[in-house]
DRENLUMKE-490782 format. One record per residue: residue in one letter; y, x, z of N, C-alpha, C in turn. Coordinates in steps of 0.001 Angstrom, whole numbers, padded with zeros to 6 digits, always signed. Atoms other than C-alpha are relative to their C-alpha. Layout:
N
aYXZYXZYXZ
...
END
This chain:
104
x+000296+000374+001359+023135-020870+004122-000992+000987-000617
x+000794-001274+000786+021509-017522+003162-001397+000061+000535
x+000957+000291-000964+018780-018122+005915-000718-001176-000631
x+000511+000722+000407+018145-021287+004455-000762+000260-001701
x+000665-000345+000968+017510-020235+001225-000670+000966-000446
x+001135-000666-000048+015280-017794+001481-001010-000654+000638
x+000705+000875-000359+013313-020158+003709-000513-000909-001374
x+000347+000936+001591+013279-022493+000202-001027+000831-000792
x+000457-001384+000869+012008-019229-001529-000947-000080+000607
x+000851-000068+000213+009727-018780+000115-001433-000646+000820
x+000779+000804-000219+007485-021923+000921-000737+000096-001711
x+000654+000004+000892+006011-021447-002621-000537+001308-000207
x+000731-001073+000132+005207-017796-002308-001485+000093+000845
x+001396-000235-000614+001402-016232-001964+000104+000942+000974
x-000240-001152-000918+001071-014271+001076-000357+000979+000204
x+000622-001532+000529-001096-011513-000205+000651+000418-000814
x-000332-000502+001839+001230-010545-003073+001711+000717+000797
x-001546-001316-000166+004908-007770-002207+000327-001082-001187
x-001230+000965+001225+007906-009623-003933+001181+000530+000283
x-001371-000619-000101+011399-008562-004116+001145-001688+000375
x-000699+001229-000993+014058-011619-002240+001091+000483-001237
x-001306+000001+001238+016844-012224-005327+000776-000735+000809
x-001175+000832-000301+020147-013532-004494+000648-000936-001248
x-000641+000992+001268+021292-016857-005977+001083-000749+000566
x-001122+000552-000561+024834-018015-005692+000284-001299-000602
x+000203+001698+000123+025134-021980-005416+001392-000038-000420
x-000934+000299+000441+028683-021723-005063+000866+001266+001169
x-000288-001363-000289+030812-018642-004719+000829+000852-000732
x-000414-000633+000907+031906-015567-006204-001519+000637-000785
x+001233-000654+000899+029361-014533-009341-000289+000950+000470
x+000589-001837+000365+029209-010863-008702-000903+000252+001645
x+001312-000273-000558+026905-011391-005912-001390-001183-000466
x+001323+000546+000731+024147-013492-007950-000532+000908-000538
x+000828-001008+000581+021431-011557-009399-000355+000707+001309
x+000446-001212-001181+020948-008809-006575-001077-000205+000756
x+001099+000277-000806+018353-008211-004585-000012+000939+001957
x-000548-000804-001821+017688-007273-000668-000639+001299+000151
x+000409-001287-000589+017626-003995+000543-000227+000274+001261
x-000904-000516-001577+017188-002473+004073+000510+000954+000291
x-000619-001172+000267+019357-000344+004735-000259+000454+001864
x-000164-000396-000937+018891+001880+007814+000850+000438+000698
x-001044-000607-000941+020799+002239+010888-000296+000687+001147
x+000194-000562-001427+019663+003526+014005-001872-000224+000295
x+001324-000036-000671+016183+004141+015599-000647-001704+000146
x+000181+000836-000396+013949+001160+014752+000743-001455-000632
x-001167+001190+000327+017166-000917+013301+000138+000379-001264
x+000309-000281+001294+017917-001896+009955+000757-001118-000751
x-000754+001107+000462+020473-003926+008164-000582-000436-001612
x+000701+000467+001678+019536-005994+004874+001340-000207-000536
x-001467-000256+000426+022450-005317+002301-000857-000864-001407
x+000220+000561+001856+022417-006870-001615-000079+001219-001140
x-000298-001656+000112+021690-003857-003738-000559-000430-001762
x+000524+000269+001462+020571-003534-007780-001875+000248+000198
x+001829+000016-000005+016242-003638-008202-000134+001315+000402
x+000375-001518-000246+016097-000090-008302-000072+000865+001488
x+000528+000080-001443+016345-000041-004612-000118-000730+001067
x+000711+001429-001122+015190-003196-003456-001337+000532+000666
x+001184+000179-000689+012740-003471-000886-000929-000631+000007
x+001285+000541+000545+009613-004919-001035-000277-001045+001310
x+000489+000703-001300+008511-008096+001573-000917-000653-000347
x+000798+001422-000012+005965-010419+002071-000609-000805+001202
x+000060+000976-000969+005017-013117+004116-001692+000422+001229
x+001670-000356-001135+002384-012379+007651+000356-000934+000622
x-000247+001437-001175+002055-015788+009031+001058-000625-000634
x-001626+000682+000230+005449-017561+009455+000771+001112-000138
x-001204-001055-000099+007342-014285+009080-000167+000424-000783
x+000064-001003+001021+008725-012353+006593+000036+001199+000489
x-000192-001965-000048+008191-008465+006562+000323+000501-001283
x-000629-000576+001163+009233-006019+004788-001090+001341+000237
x+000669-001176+000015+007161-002729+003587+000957+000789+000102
x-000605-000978+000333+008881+000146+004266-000367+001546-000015
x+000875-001177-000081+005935+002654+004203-000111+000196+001175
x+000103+000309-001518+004990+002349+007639-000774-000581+000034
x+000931+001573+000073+001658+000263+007927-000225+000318+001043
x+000476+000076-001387+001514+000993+011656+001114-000855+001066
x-000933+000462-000372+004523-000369+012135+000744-001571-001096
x-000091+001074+001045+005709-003890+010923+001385-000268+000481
x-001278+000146+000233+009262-004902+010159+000332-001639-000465
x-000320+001071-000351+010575-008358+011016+001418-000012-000003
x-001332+000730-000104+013347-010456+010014+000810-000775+001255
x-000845-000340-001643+015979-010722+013484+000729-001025-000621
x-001268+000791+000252+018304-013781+013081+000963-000430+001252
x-000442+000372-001603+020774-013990+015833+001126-000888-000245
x-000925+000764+000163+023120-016426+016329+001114+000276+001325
x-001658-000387-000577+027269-016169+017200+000040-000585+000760
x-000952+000901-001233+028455-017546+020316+001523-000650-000561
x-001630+000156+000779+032138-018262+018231-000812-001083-001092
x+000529+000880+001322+030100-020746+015968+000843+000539-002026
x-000914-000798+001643+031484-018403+012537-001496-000636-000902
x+000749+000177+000870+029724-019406+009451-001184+001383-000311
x+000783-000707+000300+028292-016187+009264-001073+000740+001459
x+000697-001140-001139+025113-014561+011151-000261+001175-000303
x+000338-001392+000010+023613-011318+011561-001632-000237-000425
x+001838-000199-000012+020231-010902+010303-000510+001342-000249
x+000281-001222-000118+018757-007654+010884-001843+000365+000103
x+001481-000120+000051+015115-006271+009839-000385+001289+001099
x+000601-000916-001022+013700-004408+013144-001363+000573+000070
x+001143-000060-000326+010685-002865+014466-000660-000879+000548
x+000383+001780-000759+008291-006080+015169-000490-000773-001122
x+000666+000962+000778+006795-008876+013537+001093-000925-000284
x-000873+000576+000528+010388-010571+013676+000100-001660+000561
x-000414+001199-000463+011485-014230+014083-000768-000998-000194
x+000399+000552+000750+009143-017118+013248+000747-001034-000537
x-000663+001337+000725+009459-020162+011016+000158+000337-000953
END
């Protein structure tokens, strides 16, 4: 669901222009609407995207079909990872790596 709607998001964005990815809850608990994505670092290279207040949101924008993310690094580009469960669970993993990331 969260995959998908950022996909929605962002077929109307320009792809020269840094934007910040808001979270909007369709149906849920409120107190994660509003927020925005962060990455949060884990390991060499790896990099989880958490929900965080503006003040330390991350910055992405679109190269091609992929989203990136700036994270001060322009030698290095940071790609959205979507992997999917073998256990069919509602939830995936999406993880921003070293790379250009997933297309579509």
């Amino acid at each position: 669901m969260f995959a998908g709607l950022i996909s929605t998001a962002l077929a109307a964005v320009n792809t020269t222009q840094e934007f910040y990815v808001r979270s909007q809850v369709i149906s849920g608990p409120a107190k994660f609407a509003d927020l925005y994505l962060s990455v949060y670092h884990t390991g060499a290279g790896m990099n989880d995207l958490t929900l965080a207040g503006k003040d330390i949101a991350s910055k992405a924008f679109i190269n091609s079909t992929q989203l990136q993310w700036d994270l001060g690094t322009p030698d290095i580009p940071w790609g959205i990872s979507l992997t999917s469960a073998a256990n069919y669970v509602a939830w995936q993993s999406i993880t921003v790596n070293a790379g250009y990331g997933d297309t579509g």
